[in-house]
C-alpha positions as CSV (number, residue, x, y, z in Angstrom):
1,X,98.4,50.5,36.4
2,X,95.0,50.0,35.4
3,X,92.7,46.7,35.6
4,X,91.5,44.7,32.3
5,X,88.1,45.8,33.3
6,X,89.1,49.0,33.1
7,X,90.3,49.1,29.7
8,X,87.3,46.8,28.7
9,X,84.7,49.8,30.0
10,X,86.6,52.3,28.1
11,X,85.9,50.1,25.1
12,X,82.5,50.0,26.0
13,X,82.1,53.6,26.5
14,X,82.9,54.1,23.1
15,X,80.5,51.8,21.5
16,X,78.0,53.8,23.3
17,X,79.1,57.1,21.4
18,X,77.0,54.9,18.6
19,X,73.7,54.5,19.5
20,X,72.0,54.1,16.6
21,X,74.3,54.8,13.3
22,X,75.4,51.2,13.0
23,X,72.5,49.5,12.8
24,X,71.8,46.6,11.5
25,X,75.1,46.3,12.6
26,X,76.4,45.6,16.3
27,X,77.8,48.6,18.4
28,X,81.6,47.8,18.8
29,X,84.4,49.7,20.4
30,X,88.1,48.1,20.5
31,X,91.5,49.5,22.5
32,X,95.1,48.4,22.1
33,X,97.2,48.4,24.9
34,X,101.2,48.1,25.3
35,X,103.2,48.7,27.9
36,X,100.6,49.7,29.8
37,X,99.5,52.6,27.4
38,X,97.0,52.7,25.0
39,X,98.4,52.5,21.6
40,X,95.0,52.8,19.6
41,X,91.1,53.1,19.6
42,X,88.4,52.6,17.2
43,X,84.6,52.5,17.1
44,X,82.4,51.2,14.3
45,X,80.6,54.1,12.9
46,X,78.0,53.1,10.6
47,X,77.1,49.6,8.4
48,X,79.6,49.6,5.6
49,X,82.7,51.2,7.4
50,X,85.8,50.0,9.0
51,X,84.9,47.9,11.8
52,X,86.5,49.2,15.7
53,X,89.4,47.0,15.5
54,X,90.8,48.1,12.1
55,X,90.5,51.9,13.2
56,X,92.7,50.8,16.0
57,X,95.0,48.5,14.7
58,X,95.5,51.8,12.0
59,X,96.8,54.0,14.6
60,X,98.9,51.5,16.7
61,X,100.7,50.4,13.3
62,X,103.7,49.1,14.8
63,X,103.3,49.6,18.0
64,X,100.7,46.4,17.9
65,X,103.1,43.8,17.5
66,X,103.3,42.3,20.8
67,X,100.0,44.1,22.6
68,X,96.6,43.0,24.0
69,X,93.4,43.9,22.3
70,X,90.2,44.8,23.9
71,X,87.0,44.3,22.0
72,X,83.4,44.1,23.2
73,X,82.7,41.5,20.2
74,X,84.5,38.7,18.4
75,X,86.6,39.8,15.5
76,X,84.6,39.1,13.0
77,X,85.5,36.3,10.5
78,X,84.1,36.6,6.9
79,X,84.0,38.6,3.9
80,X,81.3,41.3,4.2
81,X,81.5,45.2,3.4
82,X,85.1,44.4,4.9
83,X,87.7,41.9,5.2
84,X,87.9,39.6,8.0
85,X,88.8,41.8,11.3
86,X,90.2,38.5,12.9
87,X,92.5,37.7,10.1
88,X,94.0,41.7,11.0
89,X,94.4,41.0,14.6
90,X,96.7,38.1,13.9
91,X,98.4,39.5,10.7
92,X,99.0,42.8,13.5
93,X,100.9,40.5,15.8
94,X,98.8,40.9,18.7
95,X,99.2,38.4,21.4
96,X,96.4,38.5,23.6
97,X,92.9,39.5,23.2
98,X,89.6,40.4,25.6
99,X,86.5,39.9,24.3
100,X,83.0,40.4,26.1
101,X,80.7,38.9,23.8
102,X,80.8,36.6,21.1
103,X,79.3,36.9,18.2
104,X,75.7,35.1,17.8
105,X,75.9,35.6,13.7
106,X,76.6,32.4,12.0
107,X,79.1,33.7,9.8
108,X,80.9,34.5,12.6
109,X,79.4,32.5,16.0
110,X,83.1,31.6,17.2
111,X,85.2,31.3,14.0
112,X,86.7,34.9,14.9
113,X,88.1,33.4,18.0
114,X,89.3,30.1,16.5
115,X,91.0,31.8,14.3
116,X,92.6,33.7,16.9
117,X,93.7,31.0,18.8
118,X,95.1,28.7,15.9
119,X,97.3,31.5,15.7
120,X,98.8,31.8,19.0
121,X,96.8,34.7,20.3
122,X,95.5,34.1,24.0
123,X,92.1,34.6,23.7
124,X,89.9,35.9,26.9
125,X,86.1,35.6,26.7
126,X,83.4,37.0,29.3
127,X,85.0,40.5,30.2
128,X,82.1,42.9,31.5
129,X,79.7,40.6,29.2
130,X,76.8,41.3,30.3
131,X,77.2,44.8,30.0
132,X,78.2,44.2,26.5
133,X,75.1,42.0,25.5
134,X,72.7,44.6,27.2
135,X,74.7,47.4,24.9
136,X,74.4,45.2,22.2
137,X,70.4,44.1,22.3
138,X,68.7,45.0,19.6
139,X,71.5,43.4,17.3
140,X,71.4,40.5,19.4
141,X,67.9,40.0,19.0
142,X,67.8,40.7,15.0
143,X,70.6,38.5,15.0
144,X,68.7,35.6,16.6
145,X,64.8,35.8,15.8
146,X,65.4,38.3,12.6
147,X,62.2,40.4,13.8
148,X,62.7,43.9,15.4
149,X,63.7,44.6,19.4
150,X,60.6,45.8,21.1
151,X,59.9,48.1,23.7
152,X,57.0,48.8,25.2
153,X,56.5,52.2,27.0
154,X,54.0,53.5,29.3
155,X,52.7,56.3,31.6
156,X,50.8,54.8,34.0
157,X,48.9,55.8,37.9
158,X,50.1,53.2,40.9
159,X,47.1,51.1,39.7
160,X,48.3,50.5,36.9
161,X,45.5,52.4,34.5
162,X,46.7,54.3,31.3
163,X,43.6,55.9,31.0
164,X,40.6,56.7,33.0
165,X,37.1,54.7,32.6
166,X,36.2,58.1,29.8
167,X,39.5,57.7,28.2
168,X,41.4,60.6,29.7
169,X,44.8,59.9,29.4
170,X,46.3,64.1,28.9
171,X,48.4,64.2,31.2
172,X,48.9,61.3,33.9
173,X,52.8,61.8,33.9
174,X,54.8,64.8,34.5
175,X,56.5,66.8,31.9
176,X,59.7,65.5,32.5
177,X,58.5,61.9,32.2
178,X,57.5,63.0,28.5
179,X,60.5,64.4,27.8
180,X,62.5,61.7,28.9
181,X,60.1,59.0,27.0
182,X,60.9,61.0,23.6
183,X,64.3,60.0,23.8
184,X,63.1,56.7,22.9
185,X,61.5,58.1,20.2
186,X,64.7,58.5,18.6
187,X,66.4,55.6,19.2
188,X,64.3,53.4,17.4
189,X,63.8,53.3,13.9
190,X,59.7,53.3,14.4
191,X,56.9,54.2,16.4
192,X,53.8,52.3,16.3
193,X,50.1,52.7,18.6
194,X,46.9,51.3,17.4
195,X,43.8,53.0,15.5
196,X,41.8,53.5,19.1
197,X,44.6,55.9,20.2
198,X,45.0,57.9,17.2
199,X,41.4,58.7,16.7
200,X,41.3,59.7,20.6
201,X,44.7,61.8,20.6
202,X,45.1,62.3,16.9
203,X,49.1,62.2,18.0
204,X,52.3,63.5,16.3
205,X,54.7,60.3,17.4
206,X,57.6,62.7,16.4
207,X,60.3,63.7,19.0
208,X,59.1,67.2,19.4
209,X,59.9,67.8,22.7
210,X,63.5,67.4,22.5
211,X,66.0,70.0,20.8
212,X,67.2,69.0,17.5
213,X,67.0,64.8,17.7
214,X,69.1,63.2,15.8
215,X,66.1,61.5,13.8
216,X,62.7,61.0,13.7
217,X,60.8,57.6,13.7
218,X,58.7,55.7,11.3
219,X,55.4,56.0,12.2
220,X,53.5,53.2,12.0
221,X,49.8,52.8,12.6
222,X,47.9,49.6,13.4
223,X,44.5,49.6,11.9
224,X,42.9,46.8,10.5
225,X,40.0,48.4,9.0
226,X,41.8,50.8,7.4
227,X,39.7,54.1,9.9
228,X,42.5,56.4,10.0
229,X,41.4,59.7,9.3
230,X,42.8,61.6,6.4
231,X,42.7,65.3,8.3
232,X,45.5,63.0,11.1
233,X,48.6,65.0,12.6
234,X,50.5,61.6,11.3
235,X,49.3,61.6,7.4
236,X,48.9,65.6,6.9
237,X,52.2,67.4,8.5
238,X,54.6,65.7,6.3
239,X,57.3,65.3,9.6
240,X,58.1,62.0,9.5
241,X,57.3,58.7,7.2
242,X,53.9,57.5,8.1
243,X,53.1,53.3,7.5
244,X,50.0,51.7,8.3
245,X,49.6,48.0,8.6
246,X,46.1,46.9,7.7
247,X,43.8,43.7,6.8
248,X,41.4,45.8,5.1
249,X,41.9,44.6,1.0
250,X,40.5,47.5,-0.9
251,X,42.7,48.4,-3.1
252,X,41.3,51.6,-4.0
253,X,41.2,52.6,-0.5
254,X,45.2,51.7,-0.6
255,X,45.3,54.2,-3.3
256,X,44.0,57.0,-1.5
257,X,46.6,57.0,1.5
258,X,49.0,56.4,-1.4
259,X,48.3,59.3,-2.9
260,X,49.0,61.6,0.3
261,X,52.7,59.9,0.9
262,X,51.2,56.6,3.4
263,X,52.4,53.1,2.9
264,X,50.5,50.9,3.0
265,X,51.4,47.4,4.7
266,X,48.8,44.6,3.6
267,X,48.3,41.5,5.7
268,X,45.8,38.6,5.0
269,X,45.4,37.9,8.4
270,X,47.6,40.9,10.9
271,X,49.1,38.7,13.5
272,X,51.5,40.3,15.9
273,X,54.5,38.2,14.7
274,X,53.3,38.4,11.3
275,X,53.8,42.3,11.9
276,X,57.1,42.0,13.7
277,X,59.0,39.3,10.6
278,X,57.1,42.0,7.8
279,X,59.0,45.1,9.7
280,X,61.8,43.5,10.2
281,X,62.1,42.7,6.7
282,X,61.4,46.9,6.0
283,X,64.7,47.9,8.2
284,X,62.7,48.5,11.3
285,X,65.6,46.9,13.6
286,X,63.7,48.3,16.8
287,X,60.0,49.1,17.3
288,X,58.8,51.5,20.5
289,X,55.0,50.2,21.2
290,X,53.1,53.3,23.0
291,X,49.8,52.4,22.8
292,X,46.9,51.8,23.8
293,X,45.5,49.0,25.7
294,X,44.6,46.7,22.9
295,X,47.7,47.2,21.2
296,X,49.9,46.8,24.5
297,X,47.7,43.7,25.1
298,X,48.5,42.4,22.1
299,X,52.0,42.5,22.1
300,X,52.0,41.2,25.9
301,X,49.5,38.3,24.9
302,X,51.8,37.6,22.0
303,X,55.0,37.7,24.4
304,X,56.8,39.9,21.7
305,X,58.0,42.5,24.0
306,X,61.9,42.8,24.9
307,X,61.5,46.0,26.7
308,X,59.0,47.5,29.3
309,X,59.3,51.4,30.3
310,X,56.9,52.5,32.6
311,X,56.7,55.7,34.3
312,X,54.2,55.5,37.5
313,X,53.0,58.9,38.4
314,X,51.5,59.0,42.3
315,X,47.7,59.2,41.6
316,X,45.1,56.6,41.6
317,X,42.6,56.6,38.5
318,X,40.0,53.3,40.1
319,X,37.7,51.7,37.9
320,X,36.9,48.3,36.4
321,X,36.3,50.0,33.1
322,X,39.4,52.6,33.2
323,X,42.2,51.5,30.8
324,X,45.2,49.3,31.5
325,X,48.8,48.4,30.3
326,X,47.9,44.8,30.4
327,X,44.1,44.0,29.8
328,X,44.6,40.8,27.6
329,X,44.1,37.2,28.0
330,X,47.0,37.1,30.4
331,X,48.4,34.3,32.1
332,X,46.8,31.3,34.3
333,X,49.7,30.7,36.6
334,X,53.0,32.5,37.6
335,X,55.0,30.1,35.9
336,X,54.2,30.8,32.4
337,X,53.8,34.4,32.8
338,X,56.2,37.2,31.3
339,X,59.1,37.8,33.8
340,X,61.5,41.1,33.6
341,X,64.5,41.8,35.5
342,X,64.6,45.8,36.5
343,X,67.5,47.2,34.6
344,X,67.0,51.0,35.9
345,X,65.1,53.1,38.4
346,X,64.8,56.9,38.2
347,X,63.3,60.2,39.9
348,X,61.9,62.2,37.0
349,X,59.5,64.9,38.5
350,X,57.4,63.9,41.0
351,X,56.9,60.2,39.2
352,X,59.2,57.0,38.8
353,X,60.7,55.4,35.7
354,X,61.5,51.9,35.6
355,X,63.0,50.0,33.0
356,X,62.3,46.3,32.8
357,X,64.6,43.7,30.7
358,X,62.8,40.6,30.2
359,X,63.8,37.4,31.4
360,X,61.5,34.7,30.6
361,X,58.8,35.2,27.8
């Protein structure tokens, strides 16, 4: 006989199967159990269709009345792209129902399990939930700050230097630390660095080292003065959509990116959280920051960061002048300063990846 944790991981494995199609929407799995079999499953597959529980309520049919449903968030309980998913579980005659996480939207924000309950239904909140809320991030976060989930990712020697005092930066990690940093690449909708690193690297910021990725990010270039040459990998090879975000107001300048396929973000005054609500209102539901110093300081100074990935390669770079991940105004004591739990650890090549969830910003 298996545990209700059990059936709740299950339900969580196959929200993962969904990493990135549902967005803005949450990742969701649900299972119905009876009799100590499962009866039906369901995932949400994209914004706009069935949600997990109506895919499983579907292929229990009758075999519902009576059973426990497991879902990693509350049934929802308003009129969207679908009817109310709570109003299904109690016309289904379930009877009890797990749920990890509930739901933070304010259409829904407990009305799903109210509902529940005024109908009978034993209701069970908390199963494996913090599992579910770090599945669930980035549509937690757009939920509650309606600006973009952001991750900041880094190579990096044990000194913490991204670059040495002439700007060398090709390559301080290992080729599998690349490869495995590209993946991010495609998990969030855009990509962005600052003007300083394109005209040293003149980079791609396209997934290229993996095998047929699923997509390819926006690529989105921070440049205030509007510098970014016109001969760049990012505005000339056509691979992926290329925005910048700029304070420069020529117009006609605008025009001339325009005219080679660039968007063209405008901003009186290009504050970090001016940048973040602006994207967020563009679709960009996650944003992967890679660089450079400036940029990374920015975002660390501004405490808009969600996410750290750093992968520490065993060298030392030295030097006052030599670049670093954190090179801003930083903090004056270790109360106020950015905190991050680790969430993983991992052996890729000869370097280490650690993955950092923060905790206090």
């Amino acid at each position: 006989m298996f545990t209700h944790e059990y059936y709740m991981q299950q339900v969580l494995n196959l929200a993962r199967l969904t990493e990135v199609q549902t967005r803005p929407n949450p990742r969701v799995g649900a299972i119905i159990v009876n009799n100590h079999q499962i009866v039906g499953i369901g995932t949400h597959l994209f914004a706009g269709s069935s949600h997990a529980e109506v895919f499983a309520l579907q292929q229990a049919n009758e075999r519902a009345r009576g059973a426990t449903l497991y879902v990693n968030l509350e049934p929802c309980a308003h009129y969207g792209s679908t009817p109310p998913c709570a109003n299904a579980v109690v016309a289904a005659g379930i009877s009890r129902v797990f749920v990890a996480n509930l739901d933070p939207n304010p259409l829904v924000a407990g009305k799903g399990v109210a509902i529940l309950r005024a109908a009978g239904i034993e209701v069970i909140v908390g199963l494996c939930a913090d599992e579910a809320t770090e599945l669930n991030q980035v549509f937690l976060h757009n939920i509650q700050t309606k600006t973009p989930f952001v991750t900041i990712k880094a190579g990096l020697s044990l000194d913490g230097k991204i670059a040495t005092k002439a700007n060398l930066s090709q390559w301080i990690t290992s080729a599998e630390s690349r490869r495995d940093g590209h993946h991010y690449r495609v998990t969030h909708e855009a990509i962005l660095v600052g003007i300083n690193t394109l005209l040293s690297d003149d980079p791609s910021l396209t997934p290229h080292l993996l095998e047929n990725p699923v997509r390819k990010p926006i690529r989105i270039i921070l440049d205030r003065q509007l510098r970014t040459p016109l001969s760049a990998k990012v505005i000339v090879d056509n691979q992926a959509p290329t925005w910048i975000c700029t304070s420069n107001p020529d117009a006609t300048l605008h025009e001339v990116y325009q005219a080679q396929g660039v968007k063209i973000i405008y901003f009186n005054e290009l504050s970090i959280m001016e940048l973040l609500k602006r994207l967020y209102q563009e679709q960009v539901f996650s944003l992967l920051v890679e660089g450079g110093e400036q940029v990374y300081s920015s975002f660390l100074d501004a405490r808009a960061v969600n996410q750290l990935v750093c992968y520490y390669s065993p060298q030392l770079i030295g030097s006052k002048q030599a670049k670093h991940l954190f090179a801003g105004i930083g903090f004056v004591d270790l109360q106020s300063n950015l905190q991050f739990k680790i969430s993983e650890t991992k052996q890729l090549g000869n370097d280490v990846k650690i993955v950092n969830q923060i905790i206090k910003g």
